[in-house]
N, C-alpha and C positions, 0 to 999 in steps of 0.2 A: 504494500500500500504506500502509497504517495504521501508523504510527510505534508503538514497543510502545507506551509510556508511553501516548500518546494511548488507544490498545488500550484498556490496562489502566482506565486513565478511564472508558472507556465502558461496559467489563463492570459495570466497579464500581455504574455509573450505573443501570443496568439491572438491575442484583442490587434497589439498594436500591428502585427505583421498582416492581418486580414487589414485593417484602415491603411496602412500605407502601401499593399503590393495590388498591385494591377492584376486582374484577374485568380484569384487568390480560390484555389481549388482546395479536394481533398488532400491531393497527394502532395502541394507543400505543405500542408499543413502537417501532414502527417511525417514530413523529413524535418520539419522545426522540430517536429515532437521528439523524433528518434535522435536529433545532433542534443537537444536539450537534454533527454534522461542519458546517454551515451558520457556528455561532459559531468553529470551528474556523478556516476559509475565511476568513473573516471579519479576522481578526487577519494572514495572513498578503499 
């Protein structure tokens, strides 16, 4: 399970990248998601 804070990160993320990208589909959405928890993994 997603830690909130992290949670909250990632909506966050995904708010701003859907309002600023151009045609803003599934499937970036879904590679923000994976480079996000990846970086996340990453650290720990």
């Amino acid at each position: 399970m997603i830690k909130t804070h992290e949670r909250e990160k990632l909506i966050n993320a995904i708010v701003f990248f859907a309002k600023n990208t151009e045609h803003c589909d599934k499937i970036k959405l879904l590679y923000l998601s994976f480079r996000r928890c990846s970086r996340s993994n990453m650290k720990t």
